[in-house]
C-alpha positions, 0 to 999 in steps of 0.5 A: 227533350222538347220546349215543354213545361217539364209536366213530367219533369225531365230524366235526371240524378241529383245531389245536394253538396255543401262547401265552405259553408254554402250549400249547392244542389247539382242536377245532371240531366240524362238527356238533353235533345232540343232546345231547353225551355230554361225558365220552365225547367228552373221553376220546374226543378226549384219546385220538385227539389224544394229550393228556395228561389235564390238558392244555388242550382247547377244543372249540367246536360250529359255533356256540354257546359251548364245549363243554369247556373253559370257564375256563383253555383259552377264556381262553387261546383268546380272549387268543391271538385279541385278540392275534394278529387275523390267527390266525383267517385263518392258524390250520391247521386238520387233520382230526381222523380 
């Protein structure tokens, strides 16, 4: 993936998930080749998914540690994990398009 505006948006699944009361949206990126133009691809994503500008977004690459939203949105994320084992398997996961 190069540093582009995401026009297209990049290939990636989505979740919405709410724990202790916060609601939380995940984005798993299929690929992530090249440096990420960060900003273009929150606005990109907040935008196409409808979030509010300050709402909780996590998005992860295929493997690495997160891409945006270190601090309060991977807290939550991993708190939601310890606490909920079978998530990883029962999570829905849609297309982001």
């Amino acid at each position: 993936m190069s540093t582009d505006t995401f026009s297209t948006g990049p290939a990636a699944v989505f979740a919405r998930i709410e724990h202790n009361g916060q609601h939380l949206t995940v984005v798993k990126l299929q690929q992530t080749e090249g440096p990420l133009n960060t900003s273009a691809l929150q606005q990109h994503l907040t935008t196409a998914l409808g979030l509010a500008p300050n709402a909780l977004l996590l998005v992860l690459p295929t493997e690495g540690g997160p891409v945006l939203g270190q601090g309060p949105a991977e807290q939550l994320y991993n708190d939601y994990l310890s606490t909920n084992t079978a998530a990883v398997v029962e999570q829905t996961w849609q297309p982001l398009g």
